[in-house]
C-alpha positions in Angstrom: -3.4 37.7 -0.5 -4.7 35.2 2.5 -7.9 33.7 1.7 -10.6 33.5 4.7 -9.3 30.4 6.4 -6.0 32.1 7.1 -7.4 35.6 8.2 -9.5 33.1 11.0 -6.1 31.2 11.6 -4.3 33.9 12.9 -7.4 35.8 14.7 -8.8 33.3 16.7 -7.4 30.2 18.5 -10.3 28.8 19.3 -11.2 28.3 15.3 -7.5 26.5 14.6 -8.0 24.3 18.1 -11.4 23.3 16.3 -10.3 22.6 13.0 -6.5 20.7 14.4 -7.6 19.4 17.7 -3.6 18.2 17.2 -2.0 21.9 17.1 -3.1 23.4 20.4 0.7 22.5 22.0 3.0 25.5 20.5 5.7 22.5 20.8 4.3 20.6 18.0 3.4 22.7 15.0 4.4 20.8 12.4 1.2 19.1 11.1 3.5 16.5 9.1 5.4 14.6 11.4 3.7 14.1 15.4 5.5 11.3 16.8 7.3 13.7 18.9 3.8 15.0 20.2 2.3 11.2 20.0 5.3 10.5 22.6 5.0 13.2 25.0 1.5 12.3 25.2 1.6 8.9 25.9 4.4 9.4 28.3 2.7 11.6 30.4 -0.4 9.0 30.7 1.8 6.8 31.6 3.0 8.6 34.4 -0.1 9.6 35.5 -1.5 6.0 35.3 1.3 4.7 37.4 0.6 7.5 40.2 -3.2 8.0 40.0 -4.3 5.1 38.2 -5.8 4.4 34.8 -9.3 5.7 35.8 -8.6 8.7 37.3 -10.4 11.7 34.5 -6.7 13.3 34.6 -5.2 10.1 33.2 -8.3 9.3 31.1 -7.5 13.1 29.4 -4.3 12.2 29.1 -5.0 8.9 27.2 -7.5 10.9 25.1 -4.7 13.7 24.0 -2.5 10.3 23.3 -5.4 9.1 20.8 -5.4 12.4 19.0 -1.8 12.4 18.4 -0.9 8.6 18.2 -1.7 6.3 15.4 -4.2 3.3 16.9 -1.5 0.4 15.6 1.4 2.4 17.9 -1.2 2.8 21.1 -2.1 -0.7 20.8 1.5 -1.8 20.5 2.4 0.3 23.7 -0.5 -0.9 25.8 0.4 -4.5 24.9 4.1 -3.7 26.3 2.5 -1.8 29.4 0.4 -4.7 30.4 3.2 -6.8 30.2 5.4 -4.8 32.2 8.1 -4.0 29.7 7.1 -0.4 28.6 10.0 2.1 28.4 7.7 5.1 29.1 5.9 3.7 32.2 9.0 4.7 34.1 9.2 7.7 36.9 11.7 10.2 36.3 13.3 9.8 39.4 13.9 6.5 38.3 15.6 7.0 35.3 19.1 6.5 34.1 19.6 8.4 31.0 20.6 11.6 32.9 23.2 9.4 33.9 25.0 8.1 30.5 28.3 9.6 29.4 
């Protein structure tokens, strides 16, 4: 008993990437709750910013998956605390210290 939407759900990718731009990462399913994803994203602009620079198309992608999955009041706070240097994310992992707390 699945009605036509969910026969095309489980057939063809391309159809659910079309209809949830937000659900092409197998990481974040859930439709409900995508900080987690919203995160991820925005980290890895960050990092890319900081080693290619904001302009590069990589890091403009990257910015661009961050806008899907991030609400515009949280991107707005976070580029606010990037342009002031105090940004949590905007750190290298080779510069980080939480592999280091006991």
């Amino acid at each position: 008993m699945s009605t036509k939407d969910e026969k095309r759900f489980t057939q063809n990718l391309d159809f659910v990437n079309a209809q949830y731009p937000h659900m092409d990462d197998p990481r974040f399913l859930s439709i409900t709750n995508q900080m987690t994803h919203c995160l991820l994203r925005f980290v890895q602009f960050c990092r890319c910013a900081r080693e290619l620079g904001e302009e590069d198309t990589r890091c403009k992608y990257q910015y661009f998956r961050a806008q899907c999955a991030c609400p515009e009041s949280q991107m707005e706070d976070w580029m606010e605390h990037r342009a002031r240097g105090s940004c949590h994310m905007d750190v290298l992992p080779d510069r980080s210290t939480a592999h280091a707390r006991q």
